[in-house]
C-alpha positions in Angstrom: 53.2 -77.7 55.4 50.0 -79.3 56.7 48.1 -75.9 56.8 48.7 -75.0 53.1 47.8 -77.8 52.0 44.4 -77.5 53.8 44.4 -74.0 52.5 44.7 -75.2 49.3 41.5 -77.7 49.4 39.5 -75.0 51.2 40.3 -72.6 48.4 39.4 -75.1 45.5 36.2 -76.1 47.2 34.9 -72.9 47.9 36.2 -72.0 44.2 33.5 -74.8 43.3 30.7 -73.7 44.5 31.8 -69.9 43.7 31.6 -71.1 40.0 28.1 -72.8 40.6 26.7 -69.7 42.6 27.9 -67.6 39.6 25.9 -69.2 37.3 22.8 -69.3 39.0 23.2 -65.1 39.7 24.4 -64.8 35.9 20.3 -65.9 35.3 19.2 -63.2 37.8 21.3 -60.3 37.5 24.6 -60.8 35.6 26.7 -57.6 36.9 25.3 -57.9 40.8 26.9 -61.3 40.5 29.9 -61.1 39.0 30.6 -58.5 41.6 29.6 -60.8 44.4 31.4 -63.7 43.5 34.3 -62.1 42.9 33.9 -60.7 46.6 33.2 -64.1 47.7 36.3 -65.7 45.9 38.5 -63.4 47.1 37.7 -63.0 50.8 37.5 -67.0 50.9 41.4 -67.1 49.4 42.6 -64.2 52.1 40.6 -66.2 54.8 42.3 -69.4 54.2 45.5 -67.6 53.9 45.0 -65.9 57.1 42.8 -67.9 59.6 42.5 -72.0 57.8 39.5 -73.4 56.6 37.1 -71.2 59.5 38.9 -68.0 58.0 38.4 -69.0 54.3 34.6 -69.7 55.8 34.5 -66.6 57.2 36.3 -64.7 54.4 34.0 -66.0 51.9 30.8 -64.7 52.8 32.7 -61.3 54.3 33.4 -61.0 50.5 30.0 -61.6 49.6 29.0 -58.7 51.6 31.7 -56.3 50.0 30.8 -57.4 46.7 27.1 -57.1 47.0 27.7 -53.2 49.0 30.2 -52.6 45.7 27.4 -53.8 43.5 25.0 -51.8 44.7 26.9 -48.7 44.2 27.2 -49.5 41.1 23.7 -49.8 40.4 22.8 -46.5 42.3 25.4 -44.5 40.4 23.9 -45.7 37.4 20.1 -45.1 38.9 21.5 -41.4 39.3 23.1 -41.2 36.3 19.8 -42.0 34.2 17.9 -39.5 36.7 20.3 -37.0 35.6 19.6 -37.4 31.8 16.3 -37.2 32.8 16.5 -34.0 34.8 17.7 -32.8 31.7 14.9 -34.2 29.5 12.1 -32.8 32.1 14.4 -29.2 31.4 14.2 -29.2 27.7 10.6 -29.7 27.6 9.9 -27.3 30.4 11.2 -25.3 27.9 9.7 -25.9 25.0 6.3 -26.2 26.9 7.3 -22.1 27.5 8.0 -21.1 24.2 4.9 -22.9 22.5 2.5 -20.9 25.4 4.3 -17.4 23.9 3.2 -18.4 20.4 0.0 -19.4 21.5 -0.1 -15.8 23.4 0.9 -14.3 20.2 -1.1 -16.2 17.9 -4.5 -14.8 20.6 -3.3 -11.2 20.4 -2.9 -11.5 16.5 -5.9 -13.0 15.7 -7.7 -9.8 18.4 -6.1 -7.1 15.9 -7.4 -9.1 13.0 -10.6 -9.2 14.4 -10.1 -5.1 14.9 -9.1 -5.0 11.5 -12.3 -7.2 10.2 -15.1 -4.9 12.1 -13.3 -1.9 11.1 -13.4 -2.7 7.2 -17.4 -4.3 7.9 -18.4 -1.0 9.0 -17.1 0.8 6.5 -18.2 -1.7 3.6 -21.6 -1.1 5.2 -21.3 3.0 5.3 -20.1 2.7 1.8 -23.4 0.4 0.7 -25.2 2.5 2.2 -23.9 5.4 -0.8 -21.3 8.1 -0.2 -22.4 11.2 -2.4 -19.8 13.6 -3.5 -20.8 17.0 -4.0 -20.2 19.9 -6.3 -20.4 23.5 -7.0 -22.6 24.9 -8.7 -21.7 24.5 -12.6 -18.7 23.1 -11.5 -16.8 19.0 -11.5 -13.7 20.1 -9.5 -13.5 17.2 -6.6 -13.4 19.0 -3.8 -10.2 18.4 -1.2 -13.0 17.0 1.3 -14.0 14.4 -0.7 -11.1 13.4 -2.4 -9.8 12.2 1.5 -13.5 10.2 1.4 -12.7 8.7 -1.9 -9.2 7.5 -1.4 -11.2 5.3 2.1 -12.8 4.0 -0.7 -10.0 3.0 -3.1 -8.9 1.5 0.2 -11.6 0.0 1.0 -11.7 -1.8 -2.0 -8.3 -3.3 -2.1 -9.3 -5.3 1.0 -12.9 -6.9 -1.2 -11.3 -7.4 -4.5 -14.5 -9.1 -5.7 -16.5 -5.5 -5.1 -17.3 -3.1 -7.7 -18.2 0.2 -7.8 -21.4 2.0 -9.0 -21.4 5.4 -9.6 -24.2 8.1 -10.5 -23.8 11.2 -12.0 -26.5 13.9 -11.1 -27.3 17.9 -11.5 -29.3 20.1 -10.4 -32.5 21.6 -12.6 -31.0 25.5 -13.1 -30.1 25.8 -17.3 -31.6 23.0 -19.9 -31.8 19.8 -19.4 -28.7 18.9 -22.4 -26.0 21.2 -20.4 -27.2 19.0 -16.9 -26.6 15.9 -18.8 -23.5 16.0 -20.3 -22.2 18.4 -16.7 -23.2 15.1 -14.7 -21.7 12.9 -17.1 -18.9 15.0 -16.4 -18.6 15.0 -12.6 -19.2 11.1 -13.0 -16.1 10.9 -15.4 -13.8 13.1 -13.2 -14.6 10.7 -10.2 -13.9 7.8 -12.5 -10.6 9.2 -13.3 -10.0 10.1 -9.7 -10.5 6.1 -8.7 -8.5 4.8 -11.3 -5.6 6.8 -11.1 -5.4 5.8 -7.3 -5.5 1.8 -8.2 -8.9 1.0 -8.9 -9.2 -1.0 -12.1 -11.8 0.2 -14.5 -13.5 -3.1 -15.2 -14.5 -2.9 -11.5 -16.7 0.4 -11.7 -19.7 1.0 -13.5 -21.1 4.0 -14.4 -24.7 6.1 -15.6 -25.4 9.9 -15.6 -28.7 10.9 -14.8 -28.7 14.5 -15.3 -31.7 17.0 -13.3 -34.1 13.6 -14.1 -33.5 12.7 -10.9 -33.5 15.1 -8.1 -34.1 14.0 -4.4 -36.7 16.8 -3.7 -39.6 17.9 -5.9 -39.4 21.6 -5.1 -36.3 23.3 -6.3 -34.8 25.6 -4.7 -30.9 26.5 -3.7 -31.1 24.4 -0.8 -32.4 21.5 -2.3 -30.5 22.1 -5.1 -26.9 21.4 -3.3 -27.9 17.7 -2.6 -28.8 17.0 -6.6 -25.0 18.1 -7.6 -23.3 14.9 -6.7 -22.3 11.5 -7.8 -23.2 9.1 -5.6 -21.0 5.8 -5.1 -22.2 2.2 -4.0 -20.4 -0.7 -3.3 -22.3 -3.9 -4.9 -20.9 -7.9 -5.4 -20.5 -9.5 -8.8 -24.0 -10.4 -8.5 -25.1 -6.7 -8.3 -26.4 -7.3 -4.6 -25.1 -4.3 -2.0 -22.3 -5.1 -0.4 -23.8 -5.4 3.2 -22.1 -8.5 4.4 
């Protein structure tokens, strides 16, 4: 009867100071020392049970030891827990970090065939400042099959610079009077007009003058020289009238 009630005063004391222990951990890390305490309280009440007030001594801090292993289990599972999540975090931008270097691959190779695309239609804006001159028979304004495939480049050519227009010359050579030249170069220059607009090329965009034999390119005629004076000769030019050399 003695020894419990020793038991019981060891137990009450030590429940004391497990109270005033408590609330000094509380202040340093509230879950650590709930979990020791509890340890503490618990090994001092089987020690005192077991061995009298040197067991419930004993006990006690054997409690604090379990508690303080259990707490810091606790805190490593949730150490590895939060690693985890941010395993996962590291992952998802891994993979976003991938997908943004393919569009960045794609946006470099799309931007290289627009490039392509750029020179191509520069050279061919500067060809076609430079004049493309399509040729006739003699007597004749059939468009040849030739140059019909040279004026469709330029129909396209035009729908990439919608703020080009067109100039176009109408010429002949000097065989028959000058009236039946004239109105066979005005119309050569009409059947290429026709020929543009029909393929997309609005009218307001092309501007037109026949010339007749007044202008030939050599001053001797002859066939040969002839040839080049049958033609109407096209040149790209800006709304200000400047070629179209850019």
């Amino acid at each position: 009867m003695k020894k419990h009630l020793i038991a019981l005063t060891v137990i009450s004391t030590l429940s004391l100071s497990t109270q005033t222990m408590a609330n000094n951990q509380i202040q340093a890390s509230e879950r650590n020392g709930k979990t020791e305490m509890i340890g503490f309280g618990s090994g001092a009440a089987v020690g005192a049970l077991v061995g009298g007030p040197i067991g419930a001594f004993i006990g006690g801090f054997t409690g604090v030891w379990i508690g303080k292993s259990v707490a810091d289990e606790e805190e490593l599972a949730a150490q590895q827990q939060q690693l985890g999540e941010q395993q996962q975090e590291i992952e998802v931008l891994a993979k976003r970090s991938e997908q943004l270097e393919s569009l960045t691959q794609q946006h470099a190779r799309v931007n290289a065939q627009l490039s392509q695309l750029k020179m191509a239609q520069q050279q061919k804006l500067e060809e076609l400042a430079i004049g493309l001159n399509v040729q006739f028979k003699t007597g004749s304004s059939v468009i040849e099959p030739h140059f019909k495939q040279q004026l469709d480049d330029v129909v396209y050519a035009m729908s990439l610079a919608p703020d080009l227009k067109l100039d176009l010359t109408g010429y002949a050579d000097r065989q028959g009077d000058s009236s039946y030249n004239q109105a066979l170069s005005e119309q050569r220059l009409a059947e290429v007009r026709r020929y543009l607009i029909n393929n997309g090329i609005a009218e307001s965009r092309l501007h037109s003058k026949a010339f007749g034999d007044t202008a030939p390119l050599k001053a001797e005629a002859n066939l040969e020289n002839n040839f080049f004076d049958r033609r109407v000769t096209l040149k790209l030019m800006s709304d200000r009238g400047m070629l179209a050399a850019q």
